[in-house]
N, CA, C and O atoms as a GROMACS GRO file, in nm:
protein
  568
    1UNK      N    1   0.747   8.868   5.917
    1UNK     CA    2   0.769   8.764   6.017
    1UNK      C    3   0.910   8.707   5.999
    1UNK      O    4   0.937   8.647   5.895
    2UNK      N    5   0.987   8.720   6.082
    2UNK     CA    6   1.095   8.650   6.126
    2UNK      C    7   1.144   8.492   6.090
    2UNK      O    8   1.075   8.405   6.144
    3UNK      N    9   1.254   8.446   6.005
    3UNK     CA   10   1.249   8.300   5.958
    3UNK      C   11   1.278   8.252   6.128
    3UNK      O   12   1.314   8.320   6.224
    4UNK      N   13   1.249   8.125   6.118
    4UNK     CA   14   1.292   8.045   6.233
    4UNK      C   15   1.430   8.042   6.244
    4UNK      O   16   1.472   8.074   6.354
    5UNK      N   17   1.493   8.018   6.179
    5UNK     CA   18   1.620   7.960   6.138
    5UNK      C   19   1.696   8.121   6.180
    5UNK      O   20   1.817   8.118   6.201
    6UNK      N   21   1.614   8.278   6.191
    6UNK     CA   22   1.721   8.378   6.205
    6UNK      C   23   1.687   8.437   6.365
    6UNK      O   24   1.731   8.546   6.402
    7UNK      N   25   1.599   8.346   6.457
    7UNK     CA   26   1.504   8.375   6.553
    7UNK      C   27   1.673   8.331   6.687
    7UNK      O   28   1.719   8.217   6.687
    8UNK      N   29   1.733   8.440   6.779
    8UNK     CA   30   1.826   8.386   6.850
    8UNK      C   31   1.844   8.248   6.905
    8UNK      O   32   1.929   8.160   6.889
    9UNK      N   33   1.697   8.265   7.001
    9UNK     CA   34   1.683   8.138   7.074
    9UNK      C   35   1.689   8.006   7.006
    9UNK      O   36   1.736   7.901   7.049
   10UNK      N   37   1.635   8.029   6.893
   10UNK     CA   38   1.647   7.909   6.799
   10UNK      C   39   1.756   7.879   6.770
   10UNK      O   40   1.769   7.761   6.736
   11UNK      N   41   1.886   7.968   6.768
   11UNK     CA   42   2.020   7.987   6.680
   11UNK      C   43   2.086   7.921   6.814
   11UNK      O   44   2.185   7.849   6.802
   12UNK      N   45   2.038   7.943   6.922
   12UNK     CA   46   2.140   7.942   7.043
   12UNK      C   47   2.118   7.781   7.100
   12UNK      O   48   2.199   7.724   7.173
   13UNK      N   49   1.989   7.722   7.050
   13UNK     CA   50   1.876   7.576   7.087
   13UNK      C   51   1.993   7.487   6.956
   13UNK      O   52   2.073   7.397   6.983
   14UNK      N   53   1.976   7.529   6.860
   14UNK     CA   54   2.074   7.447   6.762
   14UNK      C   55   2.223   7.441   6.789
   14UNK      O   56   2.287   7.336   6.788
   15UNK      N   57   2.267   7.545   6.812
   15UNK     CA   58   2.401   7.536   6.887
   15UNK      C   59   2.457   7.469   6.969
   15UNK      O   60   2.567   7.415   6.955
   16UNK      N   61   2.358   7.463   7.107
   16UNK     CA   62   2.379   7.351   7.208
   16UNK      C   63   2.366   7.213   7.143
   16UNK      O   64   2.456   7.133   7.166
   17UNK      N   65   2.252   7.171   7.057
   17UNK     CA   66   2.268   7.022   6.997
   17UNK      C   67   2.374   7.002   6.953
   17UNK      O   68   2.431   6.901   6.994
   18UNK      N   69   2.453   7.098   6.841
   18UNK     CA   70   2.577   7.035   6.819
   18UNK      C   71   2.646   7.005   6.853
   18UNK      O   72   2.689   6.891   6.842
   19UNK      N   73   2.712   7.135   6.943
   19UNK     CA   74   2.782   7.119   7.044
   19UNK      C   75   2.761   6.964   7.118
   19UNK      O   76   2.857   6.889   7.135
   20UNK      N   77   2.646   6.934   7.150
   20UNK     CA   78   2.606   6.809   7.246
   20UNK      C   79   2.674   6.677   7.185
   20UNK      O   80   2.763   6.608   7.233
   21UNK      N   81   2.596   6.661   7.047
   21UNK     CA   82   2.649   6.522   6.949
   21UNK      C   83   2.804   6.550   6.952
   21UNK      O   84   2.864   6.480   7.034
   22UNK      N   85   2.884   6.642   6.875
   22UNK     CA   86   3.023   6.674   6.904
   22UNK      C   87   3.056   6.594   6.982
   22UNK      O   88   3.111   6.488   6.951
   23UNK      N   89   3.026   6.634   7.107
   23UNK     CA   90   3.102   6.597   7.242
   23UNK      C   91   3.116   6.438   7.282
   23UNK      O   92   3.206   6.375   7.338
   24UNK      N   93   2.947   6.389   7.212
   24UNK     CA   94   2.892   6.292   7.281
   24UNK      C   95   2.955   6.178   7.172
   24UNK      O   96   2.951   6.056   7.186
   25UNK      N   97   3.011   6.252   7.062
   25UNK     CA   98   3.077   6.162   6.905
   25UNK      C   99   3.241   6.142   6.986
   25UNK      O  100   3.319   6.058   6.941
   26UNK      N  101   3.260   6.185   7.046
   26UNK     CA  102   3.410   6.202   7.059
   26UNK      C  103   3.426   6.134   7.207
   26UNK      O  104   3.533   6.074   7.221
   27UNK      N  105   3.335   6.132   7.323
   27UNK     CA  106   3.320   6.020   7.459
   27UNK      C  107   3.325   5.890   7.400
   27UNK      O  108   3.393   5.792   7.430
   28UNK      N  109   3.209   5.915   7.277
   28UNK     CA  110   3.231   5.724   7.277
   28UNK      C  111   3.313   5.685   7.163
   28UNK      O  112   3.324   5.572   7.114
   29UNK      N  113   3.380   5.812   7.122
   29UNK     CA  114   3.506   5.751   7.008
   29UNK      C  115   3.676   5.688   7.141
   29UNK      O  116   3.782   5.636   7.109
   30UNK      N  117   3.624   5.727   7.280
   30UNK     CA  118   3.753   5.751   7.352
   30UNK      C  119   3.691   5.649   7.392
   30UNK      O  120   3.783   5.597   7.454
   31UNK      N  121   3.565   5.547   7.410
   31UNK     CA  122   3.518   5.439   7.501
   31UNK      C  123   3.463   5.521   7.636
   31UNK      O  124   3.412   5.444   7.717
   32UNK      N  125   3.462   5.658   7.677
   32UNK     CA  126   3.447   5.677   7.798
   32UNK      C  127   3.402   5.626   7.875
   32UNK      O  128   3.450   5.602   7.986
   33UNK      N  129   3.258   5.588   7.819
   33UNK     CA  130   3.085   5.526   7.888
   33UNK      C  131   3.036   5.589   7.975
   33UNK      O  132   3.001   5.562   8.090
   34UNK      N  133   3.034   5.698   7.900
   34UNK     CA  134   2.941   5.830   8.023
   34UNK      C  135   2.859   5.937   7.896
   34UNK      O  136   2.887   5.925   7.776
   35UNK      N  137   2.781   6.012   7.935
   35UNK     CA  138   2.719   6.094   7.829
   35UNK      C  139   2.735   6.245   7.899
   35UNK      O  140   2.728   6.287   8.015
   36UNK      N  141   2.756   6.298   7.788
   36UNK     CA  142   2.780   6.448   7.795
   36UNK      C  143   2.705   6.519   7.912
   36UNK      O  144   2.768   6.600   7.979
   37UNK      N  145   2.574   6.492   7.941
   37UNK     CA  146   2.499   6.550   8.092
   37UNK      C  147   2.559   6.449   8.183
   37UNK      O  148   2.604   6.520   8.274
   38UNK      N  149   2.590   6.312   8.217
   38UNK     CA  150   2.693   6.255   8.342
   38UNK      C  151   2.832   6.365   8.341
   38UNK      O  152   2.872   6.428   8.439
   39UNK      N  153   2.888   6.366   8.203
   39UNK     CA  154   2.970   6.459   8.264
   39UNK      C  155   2.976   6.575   8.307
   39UNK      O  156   3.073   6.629   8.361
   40UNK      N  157   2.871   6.618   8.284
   40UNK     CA  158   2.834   6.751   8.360
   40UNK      C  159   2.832   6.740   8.505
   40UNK      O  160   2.920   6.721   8.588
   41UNK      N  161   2.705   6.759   8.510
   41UNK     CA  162   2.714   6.628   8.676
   41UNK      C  163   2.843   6.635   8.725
   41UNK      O  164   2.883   6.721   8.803
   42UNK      N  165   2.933   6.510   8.662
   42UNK     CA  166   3.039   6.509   8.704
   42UNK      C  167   3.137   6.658   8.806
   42UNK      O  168   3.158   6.698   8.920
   43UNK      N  169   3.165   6.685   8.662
   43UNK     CA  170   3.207   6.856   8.706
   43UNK      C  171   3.150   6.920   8.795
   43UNK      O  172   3.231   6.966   8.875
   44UNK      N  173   3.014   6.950   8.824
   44UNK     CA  174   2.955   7.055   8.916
   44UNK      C  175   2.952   6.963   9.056
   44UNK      O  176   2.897   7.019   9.151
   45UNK      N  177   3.000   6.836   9.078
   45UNK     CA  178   2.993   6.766   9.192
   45UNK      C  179   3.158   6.804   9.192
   45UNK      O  180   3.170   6.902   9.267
   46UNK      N  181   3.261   6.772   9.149
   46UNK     CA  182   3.358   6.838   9.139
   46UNK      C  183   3.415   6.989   9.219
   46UNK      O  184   3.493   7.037   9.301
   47UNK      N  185   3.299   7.016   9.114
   47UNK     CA  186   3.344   7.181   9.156
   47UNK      C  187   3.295   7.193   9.303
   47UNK      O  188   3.369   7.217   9.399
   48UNK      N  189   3.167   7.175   9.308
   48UNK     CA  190   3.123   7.206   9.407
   48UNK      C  191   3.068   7.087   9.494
   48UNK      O  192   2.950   7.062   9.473
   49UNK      N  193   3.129   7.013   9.585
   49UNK     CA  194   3.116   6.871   9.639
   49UNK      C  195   3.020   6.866   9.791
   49UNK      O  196   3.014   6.945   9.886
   50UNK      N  197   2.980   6.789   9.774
   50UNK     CA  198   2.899   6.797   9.909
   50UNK      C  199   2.731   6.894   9.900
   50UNK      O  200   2.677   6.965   9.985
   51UNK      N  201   2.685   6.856   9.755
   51UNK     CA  202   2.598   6.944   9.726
   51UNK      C  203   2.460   6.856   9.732
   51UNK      O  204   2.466   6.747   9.675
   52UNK      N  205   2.372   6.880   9.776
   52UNK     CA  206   2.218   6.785   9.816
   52UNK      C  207   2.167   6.770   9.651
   52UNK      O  208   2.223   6.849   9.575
   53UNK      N  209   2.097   6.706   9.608
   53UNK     CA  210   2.064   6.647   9.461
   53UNK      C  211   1.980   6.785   9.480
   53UNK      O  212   1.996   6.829   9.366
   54UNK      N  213   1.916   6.862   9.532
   54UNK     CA  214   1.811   6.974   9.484
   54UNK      C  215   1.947   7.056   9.464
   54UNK      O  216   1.979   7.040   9.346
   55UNK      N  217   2.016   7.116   9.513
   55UNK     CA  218   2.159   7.229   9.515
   55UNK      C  219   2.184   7.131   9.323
   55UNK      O  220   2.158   7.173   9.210
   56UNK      N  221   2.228   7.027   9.361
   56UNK     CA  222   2.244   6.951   9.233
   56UNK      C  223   2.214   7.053   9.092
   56UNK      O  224   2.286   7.112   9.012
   57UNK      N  225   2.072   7.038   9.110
   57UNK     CA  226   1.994   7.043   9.006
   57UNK      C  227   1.981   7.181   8.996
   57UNK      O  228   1.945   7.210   8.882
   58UNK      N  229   1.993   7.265   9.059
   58UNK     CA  230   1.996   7.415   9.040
   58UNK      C  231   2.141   7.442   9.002
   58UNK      O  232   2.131   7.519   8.906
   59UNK      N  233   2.253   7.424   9.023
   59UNK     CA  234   2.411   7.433   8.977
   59UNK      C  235   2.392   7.416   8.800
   59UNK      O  236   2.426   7.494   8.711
   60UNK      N  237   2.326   7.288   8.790
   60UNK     CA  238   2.320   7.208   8.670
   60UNK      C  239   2.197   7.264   8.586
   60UNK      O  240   2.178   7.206   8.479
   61UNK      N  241   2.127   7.347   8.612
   61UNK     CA  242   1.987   7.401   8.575
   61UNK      C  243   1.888   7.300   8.488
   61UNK      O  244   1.814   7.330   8.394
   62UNK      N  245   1.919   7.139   8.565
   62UNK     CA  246   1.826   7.030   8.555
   62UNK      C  247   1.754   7.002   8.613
   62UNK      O  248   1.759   7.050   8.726
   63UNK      N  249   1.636   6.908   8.581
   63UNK     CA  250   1.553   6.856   8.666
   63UNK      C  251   1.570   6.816   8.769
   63UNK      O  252   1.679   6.758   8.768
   64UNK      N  253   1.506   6.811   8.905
   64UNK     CA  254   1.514   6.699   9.003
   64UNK      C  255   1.569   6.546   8.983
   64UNK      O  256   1.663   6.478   9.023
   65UNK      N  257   1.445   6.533   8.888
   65UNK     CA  258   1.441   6.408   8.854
   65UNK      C  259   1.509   6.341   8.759
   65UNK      O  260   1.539   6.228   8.797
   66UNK      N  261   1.556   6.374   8.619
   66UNK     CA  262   1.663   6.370   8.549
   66UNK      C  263   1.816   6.354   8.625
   66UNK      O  264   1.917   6.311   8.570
   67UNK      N  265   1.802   6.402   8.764
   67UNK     CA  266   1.952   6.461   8.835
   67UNK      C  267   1.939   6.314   8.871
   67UNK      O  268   2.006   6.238   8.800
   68UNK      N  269   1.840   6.238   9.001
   68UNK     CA  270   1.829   6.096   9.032
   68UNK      C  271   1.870   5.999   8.910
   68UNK      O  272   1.947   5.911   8.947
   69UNK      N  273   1.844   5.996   8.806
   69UNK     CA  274   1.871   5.897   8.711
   69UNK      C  275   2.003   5.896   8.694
   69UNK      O  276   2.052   5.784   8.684
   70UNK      N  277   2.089   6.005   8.688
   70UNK     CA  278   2.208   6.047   8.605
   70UNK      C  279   2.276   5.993   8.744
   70UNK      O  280   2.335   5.885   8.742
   71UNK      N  281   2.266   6.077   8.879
   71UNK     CA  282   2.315   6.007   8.962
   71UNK      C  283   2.336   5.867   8.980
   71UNK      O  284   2.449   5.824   8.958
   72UNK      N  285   2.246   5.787   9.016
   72UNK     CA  286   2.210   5.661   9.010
   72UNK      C  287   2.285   5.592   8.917
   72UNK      O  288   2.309   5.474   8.938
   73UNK      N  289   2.322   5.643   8.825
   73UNK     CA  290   2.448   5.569   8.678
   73UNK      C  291   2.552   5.585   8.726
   73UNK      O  292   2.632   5.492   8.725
   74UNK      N  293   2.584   5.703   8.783
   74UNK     CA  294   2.722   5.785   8.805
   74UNK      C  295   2.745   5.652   8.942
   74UNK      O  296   2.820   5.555   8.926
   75UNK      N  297   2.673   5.672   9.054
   75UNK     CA  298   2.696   5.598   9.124
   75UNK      C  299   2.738   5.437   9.136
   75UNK      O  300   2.824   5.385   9.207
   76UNK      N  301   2.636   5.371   9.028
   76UNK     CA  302   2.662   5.261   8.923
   76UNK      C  303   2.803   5.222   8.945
   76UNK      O  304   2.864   5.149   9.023
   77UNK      N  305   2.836   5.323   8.819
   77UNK     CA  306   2.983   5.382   8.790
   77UNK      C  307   3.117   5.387   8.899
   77UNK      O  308   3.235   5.390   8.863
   78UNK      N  309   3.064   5.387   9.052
   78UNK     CA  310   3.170   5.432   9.114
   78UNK      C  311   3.224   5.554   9.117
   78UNK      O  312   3.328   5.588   9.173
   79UNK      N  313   3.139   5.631   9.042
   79UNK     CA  314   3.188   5.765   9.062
   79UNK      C  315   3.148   5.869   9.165
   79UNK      O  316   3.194   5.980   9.192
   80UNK      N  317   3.068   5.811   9.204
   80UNK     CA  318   3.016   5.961   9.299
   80UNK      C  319   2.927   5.851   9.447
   80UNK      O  320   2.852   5.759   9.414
   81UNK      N  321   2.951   5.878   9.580
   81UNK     CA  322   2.866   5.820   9.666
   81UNK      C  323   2.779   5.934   9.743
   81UNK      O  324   2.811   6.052   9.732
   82UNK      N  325   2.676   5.897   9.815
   82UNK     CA  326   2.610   6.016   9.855
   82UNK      C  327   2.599   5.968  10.016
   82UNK      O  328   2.563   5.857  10.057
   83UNK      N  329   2.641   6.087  10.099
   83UNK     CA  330   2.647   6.074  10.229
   83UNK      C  331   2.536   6.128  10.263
   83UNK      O  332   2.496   6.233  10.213
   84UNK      N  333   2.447   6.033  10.393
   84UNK     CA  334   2.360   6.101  10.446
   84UNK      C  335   2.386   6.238  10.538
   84UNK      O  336   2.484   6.272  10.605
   85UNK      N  337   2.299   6.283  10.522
   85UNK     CA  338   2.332   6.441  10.639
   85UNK      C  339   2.328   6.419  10.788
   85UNK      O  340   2.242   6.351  10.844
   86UNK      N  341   2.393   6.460  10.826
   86UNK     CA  342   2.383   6.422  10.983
   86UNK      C  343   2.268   6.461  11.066
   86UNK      O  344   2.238   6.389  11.160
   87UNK      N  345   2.195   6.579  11.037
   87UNK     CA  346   2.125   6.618  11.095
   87UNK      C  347   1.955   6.581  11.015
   87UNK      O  348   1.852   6.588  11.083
   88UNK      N  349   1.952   6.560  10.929
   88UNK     CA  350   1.849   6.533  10.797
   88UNK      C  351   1.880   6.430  10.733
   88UNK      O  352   1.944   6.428  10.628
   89UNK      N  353   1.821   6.303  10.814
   89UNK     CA  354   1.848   6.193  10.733
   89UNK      C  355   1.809   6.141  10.569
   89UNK      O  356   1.845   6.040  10.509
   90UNK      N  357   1.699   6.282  10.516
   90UNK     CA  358   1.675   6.225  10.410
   90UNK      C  359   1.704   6.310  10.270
   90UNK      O  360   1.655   6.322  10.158
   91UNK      N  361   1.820   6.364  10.351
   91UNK     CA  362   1.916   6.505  10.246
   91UNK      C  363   2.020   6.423  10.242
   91UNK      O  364   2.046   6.381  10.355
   92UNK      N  365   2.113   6.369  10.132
   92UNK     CA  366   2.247   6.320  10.090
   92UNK      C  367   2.327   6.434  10.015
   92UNK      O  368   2.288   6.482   9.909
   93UNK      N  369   2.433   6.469  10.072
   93UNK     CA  370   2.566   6.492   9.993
   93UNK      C  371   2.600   6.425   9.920
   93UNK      O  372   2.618   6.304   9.938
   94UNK      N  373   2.624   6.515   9.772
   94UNK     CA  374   2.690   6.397   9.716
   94UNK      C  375   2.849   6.414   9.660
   94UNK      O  376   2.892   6.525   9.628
   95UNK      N  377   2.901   6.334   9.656
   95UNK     CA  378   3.068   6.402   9.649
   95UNK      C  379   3.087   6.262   9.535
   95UNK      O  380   2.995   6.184   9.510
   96UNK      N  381   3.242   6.254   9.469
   96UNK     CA  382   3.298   6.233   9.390
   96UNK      C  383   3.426   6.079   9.462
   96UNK      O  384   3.522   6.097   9.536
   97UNK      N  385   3.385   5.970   9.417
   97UNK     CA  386   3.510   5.871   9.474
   97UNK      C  387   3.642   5.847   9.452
   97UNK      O  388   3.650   5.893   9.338
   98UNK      N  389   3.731   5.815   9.473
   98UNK     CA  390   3.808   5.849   9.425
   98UNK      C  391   3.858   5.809   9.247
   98UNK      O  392   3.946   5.851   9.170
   99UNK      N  393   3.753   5.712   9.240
   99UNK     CA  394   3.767   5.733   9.101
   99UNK      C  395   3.724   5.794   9.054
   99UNK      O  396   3.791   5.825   8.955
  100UNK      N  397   3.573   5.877   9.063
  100UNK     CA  398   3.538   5.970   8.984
  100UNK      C  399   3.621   6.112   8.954
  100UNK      O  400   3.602   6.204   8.875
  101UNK      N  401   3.738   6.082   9.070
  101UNK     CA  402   3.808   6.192   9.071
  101UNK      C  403   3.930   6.228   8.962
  101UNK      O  404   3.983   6.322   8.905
  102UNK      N  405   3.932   6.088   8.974
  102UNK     CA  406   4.059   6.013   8.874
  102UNK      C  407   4.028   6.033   8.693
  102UNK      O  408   4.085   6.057   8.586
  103UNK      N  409   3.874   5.999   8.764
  103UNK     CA  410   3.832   5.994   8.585
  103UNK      C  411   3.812   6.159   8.541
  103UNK      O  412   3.824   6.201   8.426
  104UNK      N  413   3.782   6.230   8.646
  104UNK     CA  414   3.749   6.364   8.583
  104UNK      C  415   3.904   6.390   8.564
  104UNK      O  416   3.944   6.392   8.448
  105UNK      N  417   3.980   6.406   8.649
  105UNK     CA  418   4.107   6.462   8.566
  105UNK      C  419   4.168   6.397   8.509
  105UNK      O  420   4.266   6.464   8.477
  106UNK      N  421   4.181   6.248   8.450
  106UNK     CA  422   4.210   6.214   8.356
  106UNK      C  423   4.128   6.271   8.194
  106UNK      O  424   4.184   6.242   8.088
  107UNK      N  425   4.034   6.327   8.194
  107UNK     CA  426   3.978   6.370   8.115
  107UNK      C  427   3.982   6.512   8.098
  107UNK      O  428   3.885   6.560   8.040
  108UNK      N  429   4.068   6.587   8.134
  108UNK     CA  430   4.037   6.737   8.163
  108UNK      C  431   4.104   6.769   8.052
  108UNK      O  432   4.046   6.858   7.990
  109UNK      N  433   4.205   6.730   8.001
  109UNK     CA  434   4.289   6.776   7.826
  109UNK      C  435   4.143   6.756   7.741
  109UNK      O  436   4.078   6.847   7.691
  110UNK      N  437   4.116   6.629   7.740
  110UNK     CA  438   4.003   6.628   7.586
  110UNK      C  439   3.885   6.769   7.612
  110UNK      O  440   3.834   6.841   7.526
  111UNK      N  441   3.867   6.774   7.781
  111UNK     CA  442   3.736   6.875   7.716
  111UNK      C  443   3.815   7.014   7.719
  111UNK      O  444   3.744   7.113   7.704
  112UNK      N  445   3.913   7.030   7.731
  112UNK     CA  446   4.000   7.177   7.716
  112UNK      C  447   3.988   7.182   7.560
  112UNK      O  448   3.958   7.283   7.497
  113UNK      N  449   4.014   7.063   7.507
  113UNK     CA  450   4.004   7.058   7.330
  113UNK      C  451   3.909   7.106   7.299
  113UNK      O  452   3.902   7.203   7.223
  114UNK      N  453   3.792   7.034   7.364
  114UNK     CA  454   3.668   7.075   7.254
  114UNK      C  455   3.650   7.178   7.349
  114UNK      O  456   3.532   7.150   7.370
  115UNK      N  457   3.672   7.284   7.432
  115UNK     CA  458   3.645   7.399   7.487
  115UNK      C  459   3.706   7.492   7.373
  115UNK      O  460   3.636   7.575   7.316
  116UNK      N  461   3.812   7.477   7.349
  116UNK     CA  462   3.932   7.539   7.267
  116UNK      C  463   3.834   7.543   7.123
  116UNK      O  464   3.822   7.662   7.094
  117UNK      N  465   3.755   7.454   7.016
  117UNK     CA  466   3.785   7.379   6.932
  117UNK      C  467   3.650   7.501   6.924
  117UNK      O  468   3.641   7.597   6.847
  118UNK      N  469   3.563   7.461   7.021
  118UNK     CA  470   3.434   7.578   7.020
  118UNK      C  471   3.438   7.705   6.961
  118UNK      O  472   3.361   7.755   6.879
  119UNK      N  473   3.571   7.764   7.033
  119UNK     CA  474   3.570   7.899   7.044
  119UNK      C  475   3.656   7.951   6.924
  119UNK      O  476   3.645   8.069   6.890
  120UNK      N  477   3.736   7.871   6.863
  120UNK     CA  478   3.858   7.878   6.711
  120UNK      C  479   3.779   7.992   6.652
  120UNK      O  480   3.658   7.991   6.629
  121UNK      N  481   3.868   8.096   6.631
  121UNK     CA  482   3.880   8.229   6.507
  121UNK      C  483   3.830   8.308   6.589
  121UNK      O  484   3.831   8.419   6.537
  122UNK      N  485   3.767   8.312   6.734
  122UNK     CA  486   3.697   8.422   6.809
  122UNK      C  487   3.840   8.479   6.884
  122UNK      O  488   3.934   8.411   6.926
  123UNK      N  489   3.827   8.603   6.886
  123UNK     CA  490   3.915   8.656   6.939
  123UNK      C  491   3.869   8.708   7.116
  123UNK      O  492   3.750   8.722   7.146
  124UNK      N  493   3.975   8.731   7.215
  124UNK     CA  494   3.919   8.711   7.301
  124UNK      C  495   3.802   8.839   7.395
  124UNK      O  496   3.749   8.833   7.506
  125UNK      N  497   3.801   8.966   7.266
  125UNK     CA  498   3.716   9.068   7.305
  125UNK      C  499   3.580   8.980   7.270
  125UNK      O  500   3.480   8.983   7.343
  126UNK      N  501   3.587   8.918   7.175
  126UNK     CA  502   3.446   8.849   7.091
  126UNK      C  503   3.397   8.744   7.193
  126UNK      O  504   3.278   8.716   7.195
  127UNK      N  505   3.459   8.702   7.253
  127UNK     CA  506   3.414   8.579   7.345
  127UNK      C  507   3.365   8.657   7.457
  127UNK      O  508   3.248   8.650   7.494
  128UNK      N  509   3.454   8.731   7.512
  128UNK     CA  510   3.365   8.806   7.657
  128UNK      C  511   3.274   8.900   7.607
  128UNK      O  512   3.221   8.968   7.694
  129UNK      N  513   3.233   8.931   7.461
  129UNK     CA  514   3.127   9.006   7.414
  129UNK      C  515   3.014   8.865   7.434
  129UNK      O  516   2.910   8.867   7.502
  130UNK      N  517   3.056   8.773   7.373
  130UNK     CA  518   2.955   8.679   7.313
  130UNK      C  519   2.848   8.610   7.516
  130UNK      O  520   2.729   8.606   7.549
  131UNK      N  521   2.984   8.574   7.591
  131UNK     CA  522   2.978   8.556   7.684
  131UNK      C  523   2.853   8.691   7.745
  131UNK      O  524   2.740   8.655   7.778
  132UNK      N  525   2.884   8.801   7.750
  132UNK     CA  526   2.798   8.937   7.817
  132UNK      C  527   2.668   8.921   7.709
  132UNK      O  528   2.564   8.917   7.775
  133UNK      N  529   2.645   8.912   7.589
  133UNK     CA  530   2.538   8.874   7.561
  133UNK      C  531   2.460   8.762   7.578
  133UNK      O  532   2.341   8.776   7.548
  134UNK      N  533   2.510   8.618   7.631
  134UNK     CA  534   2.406   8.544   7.636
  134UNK      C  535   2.384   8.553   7.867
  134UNK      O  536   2.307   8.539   7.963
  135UNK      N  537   2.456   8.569   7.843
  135UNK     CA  538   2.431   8.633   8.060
  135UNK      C  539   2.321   8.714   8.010
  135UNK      O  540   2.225   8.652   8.056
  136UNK      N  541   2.272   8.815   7.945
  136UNK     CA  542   2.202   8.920   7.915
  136UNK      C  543   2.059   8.856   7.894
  136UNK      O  544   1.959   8.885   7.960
  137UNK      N  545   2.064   8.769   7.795
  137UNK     CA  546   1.941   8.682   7.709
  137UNK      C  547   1.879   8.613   7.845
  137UNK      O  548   1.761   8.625   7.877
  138UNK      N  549   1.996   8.525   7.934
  138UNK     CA  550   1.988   8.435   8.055
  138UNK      C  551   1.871   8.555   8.140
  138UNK      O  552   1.751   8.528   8.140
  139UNK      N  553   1.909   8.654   8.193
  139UNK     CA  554   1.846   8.744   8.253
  139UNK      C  555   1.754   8.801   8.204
  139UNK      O  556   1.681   8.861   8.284
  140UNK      N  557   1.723   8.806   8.071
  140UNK     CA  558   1.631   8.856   8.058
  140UNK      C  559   1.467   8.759   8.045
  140UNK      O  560   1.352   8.802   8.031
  141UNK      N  561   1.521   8.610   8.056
  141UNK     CA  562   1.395   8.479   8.103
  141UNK      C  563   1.412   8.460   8.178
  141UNK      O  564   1.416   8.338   8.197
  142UNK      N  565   1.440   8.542   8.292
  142UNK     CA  566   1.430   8.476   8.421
  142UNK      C  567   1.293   8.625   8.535
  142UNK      O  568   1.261   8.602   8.652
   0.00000   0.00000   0.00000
């Protein structure tokens, strides 16, 4: 039997926590006042703007409902407003204000760091290896 500790999914479940605290040690060492899933959020409203909280939550591979809360802060925040749909009054777009816009690229050096900081000593065949194996793992639970 297999230790826990040498089991992938387990290796790949611990990884993301660190990664998470990392990130989430270094927002509130800068004062940000946002948490590592707002800034997610953030970004995929970003990237992709004008997206209905269900589109939301599939971009973000979160809950529905988790997405409403996070929104609802973000919005708080001034960062993000949600336009009703013109045709479907009870579908909102949600897009980015101009401060949320401000704040995401004022922030785009620190997470290039810890993007950078992640990947240190991998060379870049090892990363698009590492990258093609977890796309692989992704596909193969779905």
């Amino acid at each position: 039997m297999q230790e826990l500790e040498e089991v992938i999914l387990f290796q790949i479940d611990q990884t993301l926590k660190v990664a998470k605290k990392y990130s989430q040690r270094e927002f509130d060492a800068l004062g940000l006042g946002i948490t590592v899933d707002q800034w997610v959020l953030l970004k995929v409203i970003a990237q992709y703007s004008g997206l209905n909280q269900r589109e939301l939550a599939q971009r973000s591979q979160r809950d529905p409902a988790s997405i409403k809360r996070t929104l609802d802060l973000l919005e708080g925040k001034g960062f993000i407003i949600r336009q009703i749909d013109a045709k479907n009054k009870r579908i909102h777009h949600i897009v980015l204000t101009q401060k949320g816009k401000a704040f995401e690229k004022e922030h785009q050096d620190m997470i290039q760091r810890h993007r950078r900081k992640s990947i240190a000593g991998f060379s870049i065949a090892e990363i698009t290896q590492l990258s093609q194996y977890l796309k692989r793992i992704r596909n193969n639970m779905t």
